[in-house]
Structures are given as C-alpha cells and as structure tokens.
PyMOL CGO cylinders between C-alpha atoms (Angstrom):
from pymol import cmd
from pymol.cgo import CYLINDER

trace = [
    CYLINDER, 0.00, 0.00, 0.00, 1.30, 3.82, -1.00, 0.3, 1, 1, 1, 1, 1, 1,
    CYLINDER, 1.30, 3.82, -1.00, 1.37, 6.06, 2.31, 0.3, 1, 1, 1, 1, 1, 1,
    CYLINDER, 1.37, 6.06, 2.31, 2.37, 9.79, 2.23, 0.3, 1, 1, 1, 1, 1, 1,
    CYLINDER, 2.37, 9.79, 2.23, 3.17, 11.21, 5.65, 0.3, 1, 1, 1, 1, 1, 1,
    CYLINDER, 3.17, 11.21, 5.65, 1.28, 14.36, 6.30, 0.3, 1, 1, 1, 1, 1, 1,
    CYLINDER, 1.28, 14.36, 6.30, 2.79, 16.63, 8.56, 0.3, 1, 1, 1, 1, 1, 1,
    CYLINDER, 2.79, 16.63, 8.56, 1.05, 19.73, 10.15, 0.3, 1, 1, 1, 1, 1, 1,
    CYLINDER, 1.05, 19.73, 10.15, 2.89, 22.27, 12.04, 0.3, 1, 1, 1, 1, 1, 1,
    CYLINDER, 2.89, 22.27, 12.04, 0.02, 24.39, 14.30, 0.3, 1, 1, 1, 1, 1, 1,
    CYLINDER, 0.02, 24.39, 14.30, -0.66, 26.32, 16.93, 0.3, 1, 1, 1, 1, 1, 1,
    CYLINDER, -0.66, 26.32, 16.93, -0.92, 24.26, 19.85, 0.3, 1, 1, 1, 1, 1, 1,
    CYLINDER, -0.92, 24.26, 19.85, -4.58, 25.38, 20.92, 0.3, 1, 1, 1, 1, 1, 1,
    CYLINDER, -4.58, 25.38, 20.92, -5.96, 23.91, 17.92, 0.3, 1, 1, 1, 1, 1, 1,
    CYLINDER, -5.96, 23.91, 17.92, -3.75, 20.71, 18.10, 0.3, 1, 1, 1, 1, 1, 1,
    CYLINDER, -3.75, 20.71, 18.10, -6.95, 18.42, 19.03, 0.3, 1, 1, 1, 1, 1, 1,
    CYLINDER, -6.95, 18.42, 19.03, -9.10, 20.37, 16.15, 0.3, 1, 1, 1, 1, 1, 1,
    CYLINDER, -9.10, 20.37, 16.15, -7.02, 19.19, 13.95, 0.3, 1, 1, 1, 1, 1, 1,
    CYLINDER, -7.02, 19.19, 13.95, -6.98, 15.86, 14.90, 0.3, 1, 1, 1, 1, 1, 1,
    CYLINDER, -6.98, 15.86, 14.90, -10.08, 15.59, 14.86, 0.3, 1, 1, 1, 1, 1, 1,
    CYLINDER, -10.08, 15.59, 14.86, -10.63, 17.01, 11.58, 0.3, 1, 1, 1, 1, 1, 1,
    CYLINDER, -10.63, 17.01, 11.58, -8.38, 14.20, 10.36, 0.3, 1, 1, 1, 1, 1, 1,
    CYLINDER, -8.38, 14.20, 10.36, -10.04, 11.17, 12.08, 0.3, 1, 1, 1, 1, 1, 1,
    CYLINDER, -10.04, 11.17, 12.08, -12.97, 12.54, 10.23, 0.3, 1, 1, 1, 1, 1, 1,
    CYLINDER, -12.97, 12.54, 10.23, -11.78, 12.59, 6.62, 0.3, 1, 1, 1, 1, 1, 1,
    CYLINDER, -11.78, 12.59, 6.62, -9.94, 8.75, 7.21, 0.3, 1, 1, 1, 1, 1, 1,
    CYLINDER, -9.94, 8.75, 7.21, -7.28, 9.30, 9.18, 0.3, 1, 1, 1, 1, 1, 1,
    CYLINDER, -7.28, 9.30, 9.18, -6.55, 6.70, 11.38, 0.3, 1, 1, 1, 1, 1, 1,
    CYLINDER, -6.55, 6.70, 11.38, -3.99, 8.26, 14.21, 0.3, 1, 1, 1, 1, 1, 1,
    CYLINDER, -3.99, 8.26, 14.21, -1.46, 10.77, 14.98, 0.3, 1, 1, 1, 1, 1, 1,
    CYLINDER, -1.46, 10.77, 14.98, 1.80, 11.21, 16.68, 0.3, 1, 1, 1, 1, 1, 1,
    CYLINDER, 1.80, 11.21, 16.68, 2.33, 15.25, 18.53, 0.3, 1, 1, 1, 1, 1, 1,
    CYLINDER, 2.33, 15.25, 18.53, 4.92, 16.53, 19.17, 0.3, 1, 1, 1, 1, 1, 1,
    CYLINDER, 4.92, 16.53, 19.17, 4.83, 19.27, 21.42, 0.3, 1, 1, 1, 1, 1, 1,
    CYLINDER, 4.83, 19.27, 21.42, 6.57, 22.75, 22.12, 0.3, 1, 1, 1, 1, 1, 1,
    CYLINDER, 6.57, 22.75, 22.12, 8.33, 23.11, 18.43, 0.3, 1, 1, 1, 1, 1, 1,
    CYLINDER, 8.33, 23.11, 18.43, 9.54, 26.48, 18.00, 0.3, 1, 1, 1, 1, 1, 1,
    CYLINDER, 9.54, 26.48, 18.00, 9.71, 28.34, 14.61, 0.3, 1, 1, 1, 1, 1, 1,
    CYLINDER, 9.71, 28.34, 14.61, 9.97, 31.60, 13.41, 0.3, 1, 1, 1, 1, 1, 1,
    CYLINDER, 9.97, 31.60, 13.41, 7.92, 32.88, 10.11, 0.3, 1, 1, 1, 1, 1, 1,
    CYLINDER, 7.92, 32.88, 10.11, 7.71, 35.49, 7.96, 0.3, 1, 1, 1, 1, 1, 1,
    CYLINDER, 7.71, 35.49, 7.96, 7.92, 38.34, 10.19, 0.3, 1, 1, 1, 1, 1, 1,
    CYLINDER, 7.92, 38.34, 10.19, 10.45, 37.64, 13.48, 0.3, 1, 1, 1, 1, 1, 1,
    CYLINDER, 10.45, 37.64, 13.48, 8.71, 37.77, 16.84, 0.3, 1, 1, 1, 1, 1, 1,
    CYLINDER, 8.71, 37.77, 16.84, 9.16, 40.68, 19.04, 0.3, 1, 1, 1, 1, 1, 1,
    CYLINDER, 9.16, 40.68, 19.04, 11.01, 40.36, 22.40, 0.3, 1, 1, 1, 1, 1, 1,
    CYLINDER, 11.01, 40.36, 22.40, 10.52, 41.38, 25.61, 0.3, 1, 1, 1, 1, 1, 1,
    CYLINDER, 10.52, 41.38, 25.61, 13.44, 42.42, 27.48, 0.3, 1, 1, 1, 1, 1, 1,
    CYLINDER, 13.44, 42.42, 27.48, 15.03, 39.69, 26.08, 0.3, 1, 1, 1, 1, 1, 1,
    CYLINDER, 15.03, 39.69, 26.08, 12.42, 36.89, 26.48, 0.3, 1, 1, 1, 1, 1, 1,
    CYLINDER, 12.42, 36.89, 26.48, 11.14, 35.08, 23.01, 0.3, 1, 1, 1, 1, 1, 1,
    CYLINDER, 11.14, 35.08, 23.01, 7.85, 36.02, 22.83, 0.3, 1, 1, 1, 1, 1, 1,
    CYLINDER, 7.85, 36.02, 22.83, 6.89, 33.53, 20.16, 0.3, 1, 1, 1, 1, 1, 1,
    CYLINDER, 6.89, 33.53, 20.16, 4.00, 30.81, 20.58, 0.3, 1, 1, 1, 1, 1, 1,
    CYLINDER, 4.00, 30.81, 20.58, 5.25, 27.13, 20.66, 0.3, 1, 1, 1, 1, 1, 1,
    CYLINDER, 5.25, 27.13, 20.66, 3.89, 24.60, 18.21, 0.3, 1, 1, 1, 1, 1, 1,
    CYLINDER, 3.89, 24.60, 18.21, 2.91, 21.20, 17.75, 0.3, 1, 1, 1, 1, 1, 1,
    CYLINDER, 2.91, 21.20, 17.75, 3.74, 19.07, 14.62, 0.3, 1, 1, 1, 1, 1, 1,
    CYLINDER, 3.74, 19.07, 14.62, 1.06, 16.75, 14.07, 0.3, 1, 1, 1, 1, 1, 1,
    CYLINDER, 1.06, 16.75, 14.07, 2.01, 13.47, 11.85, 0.3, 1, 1, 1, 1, 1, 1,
    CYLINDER, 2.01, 13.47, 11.85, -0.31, 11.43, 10.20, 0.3, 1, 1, 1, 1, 1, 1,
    CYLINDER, -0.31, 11.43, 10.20, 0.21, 8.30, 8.45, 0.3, 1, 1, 1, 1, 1, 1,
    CYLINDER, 0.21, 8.30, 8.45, -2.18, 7.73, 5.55, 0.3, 1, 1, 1, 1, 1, 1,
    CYLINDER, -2.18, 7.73, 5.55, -3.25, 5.65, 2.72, 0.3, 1, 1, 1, 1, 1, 1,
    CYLINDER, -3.25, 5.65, 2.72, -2.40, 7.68, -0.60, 0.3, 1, 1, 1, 1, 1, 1,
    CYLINDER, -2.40, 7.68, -0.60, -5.43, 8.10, -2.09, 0.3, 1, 1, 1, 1, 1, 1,
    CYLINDER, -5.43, 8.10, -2.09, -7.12, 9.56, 1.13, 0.3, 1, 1, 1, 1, 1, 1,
    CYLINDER, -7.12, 9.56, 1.13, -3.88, 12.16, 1.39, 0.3, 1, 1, 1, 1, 1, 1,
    CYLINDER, -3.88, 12.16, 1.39, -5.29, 15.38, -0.15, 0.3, 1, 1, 1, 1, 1, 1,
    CYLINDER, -5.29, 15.38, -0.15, -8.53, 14.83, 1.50, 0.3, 1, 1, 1, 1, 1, 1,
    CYLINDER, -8.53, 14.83, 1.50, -7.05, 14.68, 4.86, 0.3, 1, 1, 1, 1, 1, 1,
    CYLINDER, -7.05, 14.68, 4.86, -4.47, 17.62, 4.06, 0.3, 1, 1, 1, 1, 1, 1,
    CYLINDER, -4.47, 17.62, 4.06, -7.40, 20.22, 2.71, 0.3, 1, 1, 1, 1, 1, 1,
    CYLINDER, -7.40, 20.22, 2.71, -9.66, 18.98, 5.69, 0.3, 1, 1, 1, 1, 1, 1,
    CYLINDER, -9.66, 18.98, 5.69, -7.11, 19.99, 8.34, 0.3, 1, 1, 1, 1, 1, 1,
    CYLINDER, -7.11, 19.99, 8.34, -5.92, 23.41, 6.99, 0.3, 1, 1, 1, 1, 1, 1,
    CYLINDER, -5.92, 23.41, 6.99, -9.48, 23.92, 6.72, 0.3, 1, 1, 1, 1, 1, 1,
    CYLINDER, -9.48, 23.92, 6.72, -10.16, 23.20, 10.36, 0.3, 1, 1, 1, 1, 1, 1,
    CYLINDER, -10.16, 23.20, 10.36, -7.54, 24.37, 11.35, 0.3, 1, 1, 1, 1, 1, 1,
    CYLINDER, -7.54, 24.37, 11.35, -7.68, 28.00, 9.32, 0.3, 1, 1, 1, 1, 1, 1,
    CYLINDER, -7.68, 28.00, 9.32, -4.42, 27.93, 8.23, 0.3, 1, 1, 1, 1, 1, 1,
    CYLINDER, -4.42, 27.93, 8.23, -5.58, 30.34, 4.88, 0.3, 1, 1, 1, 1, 1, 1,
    CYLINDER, -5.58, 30.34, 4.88, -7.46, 32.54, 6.81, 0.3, 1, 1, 1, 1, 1, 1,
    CYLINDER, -7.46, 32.54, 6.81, -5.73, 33.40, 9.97, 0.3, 1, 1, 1, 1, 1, 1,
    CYLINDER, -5.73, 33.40, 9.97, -2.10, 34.32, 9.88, 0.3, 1, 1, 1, 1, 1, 1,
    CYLINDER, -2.10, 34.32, 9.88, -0.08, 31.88, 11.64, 0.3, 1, 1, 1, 1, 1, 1,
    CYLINDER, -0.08, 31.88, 11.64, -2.05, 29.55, 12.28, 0.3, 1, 1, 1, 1, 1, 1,
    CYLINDER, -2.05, 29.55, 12.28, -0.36, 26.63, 10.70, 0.3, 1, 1, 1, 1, 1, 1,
    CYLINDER, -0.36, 26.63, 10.70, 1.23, 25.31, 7.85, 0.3, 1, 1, 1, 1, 1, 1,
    CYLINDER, 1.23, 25.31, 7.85, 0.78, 21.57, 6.26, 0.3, 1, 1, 1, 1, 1, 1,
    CYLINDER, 0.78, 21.57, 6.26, 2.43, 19.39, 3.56, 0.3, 1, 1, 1, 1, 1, 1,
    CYLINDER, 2.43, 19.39, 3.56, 2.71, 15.74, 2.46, 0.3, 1, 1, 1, 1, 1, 1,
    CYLINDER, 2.71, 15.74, 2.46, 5.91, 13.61, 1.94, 0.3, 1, 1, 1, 1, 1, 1,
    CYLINDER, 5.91, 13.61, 1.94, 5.67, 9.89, -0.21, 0.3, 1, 1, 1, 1, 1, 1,
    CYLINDER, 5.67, 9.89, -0.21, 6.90, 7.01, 2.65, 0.3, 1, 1, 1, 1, 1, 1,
    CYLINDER, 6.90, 7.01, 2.65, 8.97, 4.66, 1.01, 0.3, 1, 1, 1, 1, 1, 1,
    CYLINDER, 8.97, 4.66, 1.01, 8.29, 1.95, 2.93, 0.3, 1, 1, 1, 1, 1, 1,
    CYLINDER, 8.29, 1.95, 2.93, 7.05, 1.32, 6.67, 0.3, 1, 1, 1, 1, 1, 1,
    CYLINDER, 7.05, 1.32, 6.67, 6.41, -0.83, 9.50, 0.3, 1, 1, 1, 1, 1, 1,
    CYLINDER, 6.41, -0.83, 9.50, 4.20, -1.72, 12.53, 0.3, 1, 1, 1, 1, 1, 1,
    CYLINDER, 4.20, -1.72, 12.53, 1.44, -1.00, 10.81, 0.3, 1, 1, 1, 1, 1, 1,
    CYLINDER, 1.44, -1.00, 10.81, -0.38, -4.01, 10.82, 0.3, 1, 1, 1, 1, 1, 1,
    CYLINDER, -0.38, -4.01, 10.82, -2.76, -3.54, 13.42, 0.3, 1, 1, 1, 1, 1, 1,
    CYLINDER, -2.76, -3.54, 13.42, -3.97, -0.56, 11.32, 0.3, 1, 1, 1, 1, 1, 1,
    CYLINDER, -3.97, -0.56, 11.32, -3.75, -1.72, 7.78, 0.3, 1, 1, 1, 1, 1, 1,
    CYLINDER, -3.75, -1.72, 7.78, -7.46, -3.25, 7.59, 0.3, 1, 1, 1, 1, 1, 1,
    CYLINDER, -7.46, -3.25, 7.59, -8.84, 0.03, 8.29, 0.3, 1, 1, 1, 1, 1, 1,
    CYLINDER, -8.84, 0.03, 8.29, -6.48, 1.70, 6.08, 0.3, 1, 1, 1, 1, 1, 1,
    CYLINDER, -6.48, 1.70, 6.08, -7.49, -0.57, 3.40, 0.3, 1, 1, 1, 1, 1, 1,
    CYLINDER, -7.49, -0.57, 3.40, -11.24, -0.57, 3.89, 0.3, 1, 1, 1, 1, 1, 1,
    CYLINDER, -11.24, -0.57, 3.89, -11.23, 3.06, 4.02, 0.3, 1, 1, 1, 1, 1, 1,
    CYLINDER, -11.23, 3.06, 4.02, -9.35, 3.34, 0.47, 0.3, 1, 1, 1, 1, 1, 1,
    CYLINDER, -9.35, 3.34, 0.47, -11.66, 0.60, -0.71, 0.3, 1, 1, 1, 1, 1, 1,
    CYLINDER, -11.66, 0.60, -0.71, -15.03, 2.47, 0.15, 0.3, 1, 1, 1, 1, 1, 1,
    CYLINDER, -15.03, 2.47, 0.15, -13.56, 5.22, -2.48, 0.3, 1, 1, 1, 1, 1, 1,
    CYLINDER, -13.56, 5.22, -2.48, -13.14, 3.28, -4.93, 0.3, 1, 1, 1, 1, 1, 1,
]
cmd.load_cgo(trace, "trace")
C-alpha cells in the first residue's frame, strides 16, 4: 500500500481540532509533538530579552495515498491555516516503505476501498 506522511505544524490550541478534523476525513492516528519552535515570515518581538513567540505542535499522520489530499485540505481547513495568519502550515511527503502497521492496515485498506 502507497502512504504519504502528512505533517502539520500548528498552533498548539488547535492541536486536538485538527486531529479531529483528520479522524474525520480517514485518518486513522497521529503522533504530537509538542513545544516546536519556529519563526515565520515576520520575526517575533522580544521582551526584554524573552522570546515572545507561541510554541507549536507538529502533528504526523500516516495515511493511505489516495485519502492524502482529502485529509491535508480537511485539516488546513479546520484548522484556518488560509485565513488566519499563523495559524499553521501543512504538507505531504511519499513514505517509502514502513512498519508496525499491521494492526492498522485493515482500516487503512477498507477506508481506500469504500472510495473506490
């Protein structure tokens, strides 16, 4: 089976929207990891020396291929990441290969089936 690796970088009050956005359109888990720190466009001010910018969670998904763009459009549209500045960024990377999935492959395949 092709997987693609989605991985969403977001603000970390919407981390659970987001998952949930992706259970929704077929995702079957997600790994966070918590207090990522970036910088974007514009640098963050300071205060008297402390970094004022927000920490982030990256969000990775594992998914079928044929579910991928679904699952990526769903999020940044839960998540707002067109609308509201900052709010996250997402993208999707082909896997290769990978393992311990077979608790998880059943569902994976039934939900590319039910597309088809």
């Amino acid at each position: 089976m092709n997987l693609k690796l989605i991985m969403a970088l977001v603000k970390d009050e919407i981390t659970q929207t987001v998952i949930d956005a992706a259970r929704e359109a077929g995702a079957t888990g997600a790994t966070v990891i918590t207090s990522a720190q970036g910088e974007g466009l514009k640098k963050e001010k300071t205060f008297l020396g402390l970094d004022l910018a927000a920490q982030r969670d990256i969000v990775l998904f594992m998914v079928a291929e044929p579910k991928a763009r679904e699952i990526l459009e769903t999020i940044a549209k839960a998540g707002k990441f067109d609308e509201e500045p900052g709010a996250g960024i997402a993208c999707q990377i082909a896997l290769e290969d990978a393992v311990g999935l077979s608790t998880q492959l059943p569902t994976l395949i039934d939900e590319v089936e039910k597309e088809i």
